[in-house]
C-alpha positions, -999 to 999 in steps of 0.1 A, spaced: 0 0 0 14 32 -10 19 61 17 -6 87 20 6 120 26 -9 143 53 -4 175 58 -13 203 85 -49 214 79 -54 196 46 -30 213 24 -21 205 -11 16 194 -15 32 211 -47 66 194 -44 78 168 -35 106 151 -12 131 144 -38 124 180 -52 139 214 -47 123 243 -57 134 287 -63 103 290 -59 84 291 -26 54 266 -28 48 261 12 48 279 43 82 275 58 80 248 88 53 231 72 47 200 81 45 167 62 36 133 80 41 98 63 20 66 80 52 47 78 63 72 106 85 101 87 83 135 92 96 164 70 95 203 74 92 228 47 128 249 46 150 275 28 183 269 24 208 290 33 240 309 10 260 272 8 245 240 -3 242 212 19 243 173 8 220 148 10 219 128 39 240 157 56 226 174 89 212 209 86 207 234 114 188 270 118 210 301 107 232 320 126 222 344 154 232 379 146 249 395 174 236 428 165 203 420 172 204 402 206 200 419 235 192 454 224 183 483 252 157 500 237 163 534 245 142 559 230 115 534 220 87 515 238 58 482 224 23 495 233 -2 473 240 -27 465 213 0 477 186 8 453 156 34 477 138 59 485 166 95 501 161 127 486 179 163 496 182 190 478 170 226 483 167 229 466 131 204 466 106 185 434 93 208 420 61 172 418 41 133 424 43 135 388 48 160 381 70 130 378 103 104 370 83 76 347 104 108 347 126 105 364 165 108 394 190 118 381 220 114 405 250 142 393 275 147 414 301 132 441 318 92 453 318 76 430 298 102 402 296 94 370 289 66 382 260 71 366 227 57 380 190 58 360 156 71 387 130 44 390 96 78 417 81 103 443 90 126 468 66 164 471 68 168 499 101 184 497 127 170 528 148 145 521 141 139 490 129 101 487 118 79 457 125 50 446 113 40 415 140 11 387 138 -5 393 169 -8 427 192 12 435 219 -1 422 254 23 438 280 43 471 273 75 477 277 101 506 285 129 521 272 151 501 295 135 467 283 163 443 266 146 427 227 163 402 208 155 391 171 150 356 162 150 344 128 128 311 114 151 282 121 136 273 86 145 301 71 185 302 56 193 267 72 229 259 72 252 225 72 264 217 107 293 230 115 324 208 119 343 220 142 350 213 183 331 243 194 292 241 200 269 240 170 258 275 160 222 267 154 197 240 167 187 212 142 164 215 112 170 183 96 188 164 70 178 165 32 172 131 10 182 151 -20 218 178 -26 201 213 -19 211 243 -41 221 275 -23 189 296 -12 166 265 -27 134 254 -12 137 217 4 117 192 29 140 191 56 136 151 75 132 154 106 116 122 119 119 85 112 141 66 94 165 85 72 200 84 56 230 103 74 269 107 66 285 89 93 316 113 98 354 104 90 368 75 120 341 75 135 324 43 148 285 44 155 267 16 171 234 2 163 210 13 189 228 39 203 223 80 203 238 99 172 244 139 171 273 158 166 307 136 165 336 137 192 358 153 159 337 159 137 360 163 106 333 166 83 304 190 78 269 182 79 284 148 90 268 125 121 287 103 146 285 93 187 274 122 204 301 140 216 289 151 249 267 130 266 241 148 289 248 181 269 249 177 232 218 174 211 207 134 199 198 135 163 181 98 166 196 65 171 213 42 149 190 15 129 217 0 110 259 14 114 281 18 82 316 27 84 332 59 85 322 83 55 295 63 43 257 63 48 243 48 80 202 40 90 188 65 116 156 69 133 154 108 136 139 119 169 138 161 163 103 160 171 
């Protein structure tokens, strides 16, 4: 019997797993749900291409945008179209699109806002958000900008230090630079076992203890602290594909 695709509140699939697209054709994050258990998000890929089979991860925070005192500037309550301060101005119109304002510190901390567009300023920077403010803030209050994990995904990094993003997935197909993909990020699925490294069948998978390879997977480096990709289904050698059961959500 064949699988039947399902996706979030009914909606017509235009491309397909093995496909990438230029061309937007789904709301980034969507969801898509096979009955033999797989799971795939709708995602932009960042300004490098990532492999198939190779482990993807949400962009890279900008600084810039983290943390930012927002002196001379306040969120009303009820307001949709707010202005913040920033110290460097959004890289595109895009760049936090149906990303997030974070509020962390000060009056109103803790508040969290899905972002509908923004220009490129930096004092201000102009917002247009989904839903209305619900608790105002001051001109002391700390906001941070968080763009879509799906949106400008990059390979994981190999190198000792920590990742740079959180996981998005891993691609069945290779992904062209700033190319729409379905990002795997449940069930079985093919990943690059990274260069002497030996997995073990059963056991957790993430980011490996050298990783020498990008986008590569491998025993989890730190136990306890680094992030678990899945668990191994069926182990292949070093720099070949292995069998995992993804577990990012």
């Amino acid at each position: 019997m064949p699988n039947i695709v399902i996706a979030d509140g009914g909606y017509p699939i235009q491309q397909g797993i093995y496909e990438e697209s230029a061309t937007q054709k789904a709301e980034l994050g969507r969801r898509l749900q096979f009955h033999d258990g797989r799971v795939f998000r709708y995602t932009l890929n960042g300004a490098g291409s990532i492999g198939k089979g190779k482990a993807a991860i949400s962009p890279a925070l900008v600084a810039n945008n983290l943390d930012e005192v927002q002196t001379g500037y306040t969120l009303k309550v009820g307001q949709k179209n707010v202005e913040v301060k920033l110290t460097t101005a959004p890289a595109s119109k895009t760049h936090y699109q149906d990303g997030f304002l974070l509020v962390n510190d000060g009056t109103g901390e803790g508040q969290i806002y899905k972002i509908k567009s923004h220009d490129t300023g930096d004092d201000p920077c102009k917002i247009e958000l989904y839903d209305p403010i619900k608790t105002a803030t001051e001109v002391t209050s700390e906001v941070s900008l968080i763009p879509n994990k799906y949106n400008g995904a990059i390979i994981l990094n190999n190198n000792d230090g920590a990742p740079t993003g959180v996981p998005v997935g891993i691609p069945l197909i290779d992904i062209t630079a700033a190319y729409y993909f379905w990002a795997q990020t449940k069930g079985y699925a093919p990943a690059l076992v990274d260069t002497g490294d030996t997995i073990v069948r059963g056991n957790p998978v993430g980011k490996p203890h050298t990783h020498a390879v990008a986008g590569a997977l491998g025993t989890v480096k730190n136990d306890g602290t680094d992030v678990v990709w899945g668990r191994v289904v069926w182990e292949s050698a070093a720099d070949e594909y292995a069998l995992i059961d993804l577990c990012l959500e």
